[in-house]
MIVOTOR-666418 format. One record per atom (N, C-alpha, C, CB): atom name; residue in one letter; x, y, z negated. Coordinates in steps of 0.02 Angstrom, whole numbers, plus 50000, padded with zeros to 5 digits. Atoms other than C-alpha are relative to their C-alpha. Glycine has a CB too. Example, Ala and Ser with C-alpha at 12.3 -4.5 7.8 and 13.67 -1.06 7.14 Angstrom:
MIVOTOR-666418
[atom N A [50045 49941 50000]],
[atom CA A [50615 49775 49610]],
[atom C A [50045 50060 50000]],
[atom CB A [49950 50001 49938]],
[atom N S [49958 49941 50003]],
[atom CA S [50684 49947 49643]],
[atom C S [49961 50055 49963]],
[atom CB S [50020 50023 50071]],
END
This chain:
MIVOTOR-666418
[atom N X [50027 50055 49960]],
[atom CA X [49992 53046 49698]],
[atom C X [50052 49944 50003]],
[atom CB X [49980 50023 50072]],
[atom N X [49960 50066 50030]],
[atom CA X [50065 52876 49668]],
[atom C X [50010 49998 50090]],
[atom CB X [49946 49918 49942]],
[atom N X [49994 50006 49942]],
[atom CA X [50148 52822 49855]],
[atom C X [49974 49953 50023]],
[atom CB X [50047 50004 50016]],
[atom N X [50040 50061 49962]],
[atom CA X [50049 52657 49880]],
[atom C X [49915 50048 50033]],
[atom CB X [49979 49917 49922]],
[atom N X [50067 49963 49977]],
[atom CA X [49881 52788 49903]],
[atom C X [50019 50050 50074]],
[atom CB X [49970 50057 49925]],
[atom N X [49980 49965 49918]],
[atom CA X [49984 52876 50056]],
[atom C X [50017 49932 50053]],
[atom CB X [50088 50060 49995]],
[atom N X [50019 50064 49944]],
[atom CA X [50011 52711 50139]],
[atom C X [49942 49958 50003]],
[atom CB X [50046 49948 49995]],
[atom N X [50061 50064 50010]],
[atom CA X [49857 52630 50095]],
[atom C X [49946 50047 50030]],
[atom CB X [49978 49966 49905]],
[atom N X [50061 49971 49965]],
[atom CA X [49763 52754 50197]],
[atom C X [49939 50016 50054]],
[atom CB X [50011 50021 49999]],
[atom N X [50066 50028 49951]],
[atom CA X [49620 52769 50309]],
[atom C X [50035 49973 50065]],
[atom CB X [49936 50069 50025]],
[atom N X [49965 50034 49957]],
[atom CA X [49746 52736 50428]],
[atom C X [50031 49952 49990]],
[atom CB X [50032 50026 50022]],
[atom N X [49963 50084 49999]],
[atom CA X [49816 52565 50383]],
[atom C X [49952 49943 50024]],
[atom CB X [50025 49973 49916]],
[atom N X [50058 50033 49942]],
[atom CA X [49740 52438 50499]],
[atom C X [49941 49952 49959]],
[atom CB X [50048 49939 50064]],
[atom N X [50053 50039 50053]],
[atom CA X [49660 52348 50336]],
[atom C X [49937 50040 49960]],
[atom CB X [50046 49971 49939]],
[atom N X [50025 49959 50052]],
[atom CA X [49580 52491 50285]],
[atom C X [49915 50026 49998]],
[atom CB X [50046 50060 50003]],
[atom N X [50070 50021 49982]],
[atom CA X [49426 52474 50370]],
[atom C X [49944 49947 49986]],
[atom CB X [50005 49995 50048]],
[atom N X [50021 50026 50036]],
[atom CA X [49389 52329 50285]],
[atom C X [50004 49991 49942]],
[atom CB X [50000 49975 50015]],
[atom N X [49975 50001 50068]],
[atom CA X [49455 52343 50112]],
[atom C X [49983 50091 49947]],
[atom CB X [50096 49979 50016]],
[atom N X [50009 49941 50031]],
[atom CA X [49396 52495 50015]],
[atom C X [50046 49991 49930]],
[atom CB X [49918 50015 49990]],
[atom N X [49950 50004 50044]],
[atom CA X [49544 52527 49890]],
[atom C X [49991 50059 49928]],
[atom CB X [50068 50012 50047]],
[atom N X [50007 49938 50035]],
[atom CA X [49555 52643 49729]],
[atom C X [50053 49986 49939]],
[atom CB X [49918 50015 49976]],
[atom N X [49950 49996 50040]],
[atom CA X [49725 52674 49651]],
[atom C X [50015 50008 49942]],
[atom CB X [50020 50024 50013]],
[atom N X [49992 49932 50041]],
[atom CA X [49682 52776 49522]],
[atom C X [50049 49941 49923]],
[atom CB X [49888 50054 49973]],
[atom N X [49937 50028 50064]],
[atom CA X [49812 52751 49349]],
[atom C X [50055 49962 50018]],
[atom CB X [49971 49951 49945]],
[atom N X [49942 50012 49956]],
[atom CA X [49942 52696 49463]],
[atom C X [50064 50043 49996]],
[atom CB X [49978 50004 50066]],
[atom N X [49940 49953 50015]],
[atom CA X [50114 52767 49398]],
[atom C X [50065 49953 50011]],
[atom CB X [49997 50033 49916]],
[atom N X [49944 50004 49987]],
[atom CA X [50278 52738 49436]],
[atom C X [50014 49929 50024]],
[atom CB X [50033 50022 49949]],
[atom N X [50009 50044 49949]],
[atom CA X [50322 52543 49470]],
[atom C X [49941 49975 49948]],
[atom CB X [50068 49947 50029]],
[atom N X [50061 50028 50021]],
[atom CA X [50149 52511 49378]],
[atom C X [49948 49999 50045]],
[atom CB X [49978 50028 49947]],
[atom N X [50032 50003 49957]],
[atom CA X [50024 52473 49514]],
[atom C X [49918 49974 49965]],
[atom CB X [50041 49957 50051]],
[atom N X [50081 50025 50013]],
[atom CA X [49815 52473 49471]],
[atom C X [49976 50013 50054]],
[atom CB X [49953 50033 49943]],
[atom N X [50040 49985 49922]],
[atom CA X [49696 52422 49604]],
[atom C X [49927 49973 49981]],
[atom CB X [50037 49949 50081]],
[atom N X [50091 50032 49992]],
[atom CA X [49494 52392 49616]],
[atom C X [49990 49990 50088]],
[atom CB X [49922 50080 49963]],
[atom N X [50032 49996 49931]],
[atom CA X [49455 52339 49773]],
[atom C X [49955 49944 50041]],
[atom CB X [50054 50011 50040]],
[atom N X [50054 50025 49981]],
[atom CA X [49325 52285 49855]],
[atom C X [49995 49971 50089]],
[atom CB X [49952 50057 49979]],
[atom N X [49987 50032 49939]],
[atom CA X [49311 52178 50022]],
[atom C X [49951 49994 50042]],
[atom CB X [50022 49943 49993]],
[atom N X [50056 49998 49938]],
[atom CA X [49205 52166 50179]],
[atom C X [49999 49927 49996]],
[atom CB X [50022 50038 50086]],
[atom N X [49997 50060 50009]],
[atom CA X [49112 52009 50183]],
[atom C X [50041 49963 50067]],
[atom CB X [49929 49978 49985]],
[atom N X [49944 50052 49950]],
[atom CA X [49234 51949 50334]],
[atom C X [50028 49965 49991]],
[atom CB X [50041 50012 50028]],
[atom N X [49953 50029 50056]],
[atom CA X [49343 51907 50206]],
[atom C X [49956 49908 49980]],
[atom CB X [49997 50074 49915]],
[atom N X [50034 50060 50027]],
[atom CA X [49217 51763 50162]],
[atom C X [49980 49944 50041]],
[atom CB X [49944 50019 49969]],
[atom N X [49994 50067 49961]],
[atom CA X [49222 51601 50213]],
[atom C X [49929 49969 50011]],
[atom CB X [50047 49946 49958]],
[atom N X [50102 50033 49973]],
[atom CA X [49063 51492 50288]],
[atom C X [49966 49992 49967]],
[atom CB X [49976 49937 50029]],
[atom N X [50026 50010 50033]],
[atom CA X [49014 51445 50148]],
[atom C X [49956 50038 49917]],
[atom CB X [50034 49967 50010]],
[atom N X [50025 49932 50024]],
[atom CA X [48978 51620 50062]],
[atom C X [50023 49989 49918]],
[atom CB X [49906 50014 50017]],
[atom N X [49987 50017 50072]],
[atom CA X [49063 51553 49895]],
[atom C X [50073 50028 49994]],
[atom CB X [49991 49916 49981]],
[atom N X [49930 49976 50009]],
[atom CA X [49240 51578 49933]],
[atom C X [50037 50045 50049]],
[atom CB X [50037 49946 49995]],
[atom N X [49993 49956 49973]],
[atom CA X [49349 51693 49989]],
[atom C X [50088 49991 50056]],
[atom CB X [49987 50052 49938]],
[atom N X [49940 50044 49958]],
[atom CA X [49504 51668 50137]],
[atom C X [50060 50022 49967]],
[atom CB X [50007 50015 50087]],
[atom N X [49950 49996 50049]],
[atom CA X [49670 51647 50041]],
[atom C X [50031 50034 50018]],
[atom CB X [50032 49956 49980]],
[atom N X [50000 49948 49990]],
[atom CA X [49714 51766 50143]],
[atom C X [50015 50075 49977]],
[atom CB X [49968 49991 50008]],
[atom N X [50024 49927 50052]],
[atom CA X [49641 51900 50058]],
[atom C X [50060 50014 49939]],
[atom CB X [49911 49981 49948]],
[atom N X [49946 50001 50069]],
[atom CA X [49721 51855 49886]],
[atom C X [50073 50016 50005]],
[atom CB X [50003 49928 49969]],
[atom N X [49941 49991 49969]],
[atom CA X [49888 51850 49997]],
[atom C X [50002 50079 50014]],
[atom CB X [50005 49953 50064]],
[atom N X [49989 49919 49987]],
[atom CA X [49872 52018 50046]],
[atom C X [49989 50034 49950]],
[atom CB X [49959 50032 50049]],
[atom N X [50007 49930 50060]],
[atom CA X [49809 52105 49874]],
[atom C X [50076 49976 49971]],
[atom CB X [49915 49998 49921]],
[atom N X [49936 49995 50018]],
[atom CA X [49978 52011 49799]],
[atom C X [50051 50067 50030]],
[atom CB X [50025 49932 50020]],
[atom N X [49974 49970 49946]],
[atom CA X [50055 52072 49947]],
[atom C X [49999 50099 49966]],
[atom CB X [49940 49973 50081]],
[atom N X [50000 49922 49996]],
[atom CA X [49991 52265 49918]],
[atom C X [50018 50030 49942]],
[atom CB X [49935 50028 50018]],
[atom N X [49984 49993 50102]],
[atom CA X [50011 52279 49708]],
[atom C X [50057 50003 50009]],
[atom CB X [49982 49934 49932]],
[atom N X [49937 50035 50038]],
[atom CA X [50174 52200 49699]],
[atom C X [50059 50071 50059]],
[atom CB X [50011 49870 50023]],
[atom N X [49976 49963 49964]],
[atom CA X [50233 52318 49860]],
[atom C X [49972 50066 49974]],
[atom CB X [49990 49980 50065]],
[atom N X [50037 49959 50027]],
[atom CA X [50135 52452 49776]],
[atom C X [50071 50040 49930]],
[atom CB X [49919 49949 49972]],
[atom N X [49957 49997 50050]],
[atom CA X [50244 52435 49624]],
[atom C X [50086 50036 50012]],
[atom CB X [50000 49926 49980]],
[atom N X [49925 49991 49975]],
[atom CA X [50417 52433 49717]],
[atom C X [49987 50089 50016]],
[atom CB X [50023 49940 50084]],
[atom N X [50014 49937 49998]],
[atom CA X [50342 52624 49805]],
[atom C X [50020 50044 49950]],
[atom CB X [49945 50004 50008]],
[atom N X [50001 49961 50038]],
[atom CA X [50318 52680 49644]],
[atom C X [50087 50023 49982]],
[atom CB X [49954 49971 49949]],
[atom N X [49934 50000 50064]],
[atom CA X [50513 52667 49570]],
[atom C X [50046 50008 50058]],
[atom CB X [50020 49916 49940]],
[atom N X [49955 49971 49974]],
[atom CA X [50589 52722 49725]],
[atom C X [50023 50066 49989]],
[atom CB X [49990 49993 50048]],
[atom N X [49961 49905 50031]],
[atom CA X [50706 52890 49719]],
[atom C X [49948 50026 50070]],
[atom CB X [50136 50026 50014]],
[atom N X [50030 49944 49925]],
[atom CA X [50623 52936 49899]],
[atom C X [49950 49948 50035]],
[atom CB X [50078 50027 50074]],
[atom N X [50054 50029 49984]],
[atom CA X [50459 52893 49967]],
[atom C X [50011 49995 50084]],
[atom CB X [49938 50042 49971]],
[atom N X [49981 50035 49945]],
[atom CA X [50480 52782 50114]],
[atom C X [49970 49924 50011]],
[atom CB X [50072 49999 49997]],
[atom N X [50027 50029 49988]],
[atom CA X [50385 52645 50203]],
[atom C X [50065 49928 49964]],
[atom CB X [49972 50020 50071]],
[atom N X [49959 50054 50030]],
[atom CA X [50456 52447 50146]],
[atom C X [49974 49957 50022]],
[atom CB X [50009 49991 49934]],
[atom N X [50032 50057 49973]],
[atom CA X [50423 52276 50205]],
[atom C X [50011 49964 49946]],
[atom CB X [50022 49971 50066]],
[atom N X [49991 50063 50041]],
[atom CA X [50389 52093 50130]],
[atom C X [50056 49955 50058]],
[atom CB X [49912 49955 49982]],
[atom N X [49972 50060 49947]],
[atom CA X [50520 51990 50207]],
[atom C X [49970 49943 49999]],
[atom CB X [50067 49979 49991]],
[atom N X [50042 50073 49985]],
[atom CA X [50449 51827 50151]],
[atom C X [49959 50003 49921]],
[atom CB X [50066 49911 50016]],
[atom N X [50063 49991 50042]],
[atom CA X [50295 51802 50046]],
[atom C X [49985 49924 50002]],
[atom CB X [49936 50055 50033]],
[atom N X [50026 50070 49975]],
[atom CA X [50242 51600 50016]],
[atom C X [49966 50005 49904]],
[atom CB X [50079 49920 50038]],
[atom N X [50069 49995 50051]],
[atom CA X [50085 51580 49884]],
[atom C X [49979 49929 50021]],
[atom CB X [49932 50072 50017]],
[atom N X [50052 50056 49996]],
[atom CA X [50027 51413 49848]],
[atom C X [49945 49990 49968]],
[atom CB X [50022 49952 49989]],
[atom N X [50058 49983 50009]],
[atom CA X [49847 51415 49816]],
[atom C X [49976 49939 49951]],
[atom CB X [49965 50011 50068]],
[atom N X [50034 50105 50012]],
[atom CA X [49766 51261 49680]],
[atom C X [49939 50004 50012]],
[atom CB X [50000 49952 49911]],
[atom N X [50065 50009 49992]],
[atom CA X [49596 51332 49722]],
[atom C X [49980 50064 50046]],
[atom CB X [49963 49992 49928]],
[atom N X [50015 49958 49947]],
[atom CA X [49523 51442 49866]],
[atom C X [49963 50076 49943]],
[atom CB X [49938 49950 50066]],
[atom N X [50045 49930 50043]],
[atom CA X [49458 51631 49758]],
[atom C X [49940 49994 49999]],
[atom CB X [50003 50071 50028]],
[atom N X [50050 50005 49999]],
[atom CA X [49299 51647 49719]],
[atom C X [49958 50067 50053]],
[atom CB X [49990 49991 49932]],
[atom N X [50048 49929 49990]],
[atom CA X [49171 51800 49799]],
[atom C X [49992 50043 49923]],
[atom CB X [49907 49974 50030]],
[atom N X [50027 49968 50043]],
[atom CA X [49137 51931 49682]],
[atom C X [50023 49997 49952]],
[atom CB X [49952 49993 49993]],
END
């Protein structure tokens, strides 16, 4: 079991809206499918809050680091800044 699928679990406070699925996820190689609650979607049912996109970076890229540690242990983003040229799409 890759270590981003033990933190990414029914207990992580996102996890109620984000249905995740790790699978082929090895070492610092991170694969994700995941799928979003429409909350995520903005008024206009086209796009999606940048948000979102911020946080899957966010979970992959921290996903990755998990993998290539010697000892499995929680990790933070200290600072994270994403400039956006167009809001994501839905779907």
């Amino acid at each position: 079991m890759h270590p981003i699928e033990m933190f990414f679990s029914e207990h992580h406070p996102l996890s109620q809206f984000v249905k995740a699925d790790f699978s082929g996820s090895e070492a610092g190689h991170t694969k994700a499918f995941l799928v979003a609650a429409g909350a995520f979607a903005e008024a206009d049912g086209v796009t999606v809050h940048t948000g979102f996109s911020t946080y899957m970076l966010d979970t992959l890229m921290g996903g990755a680091v998990m993998g290539i540690l010697q000892k499995v242990q929680p990790i933070a983003t200290v600072g994270l800044a994403i400039s956006h040229m167009r809001r994501p799409h839905v779907g």
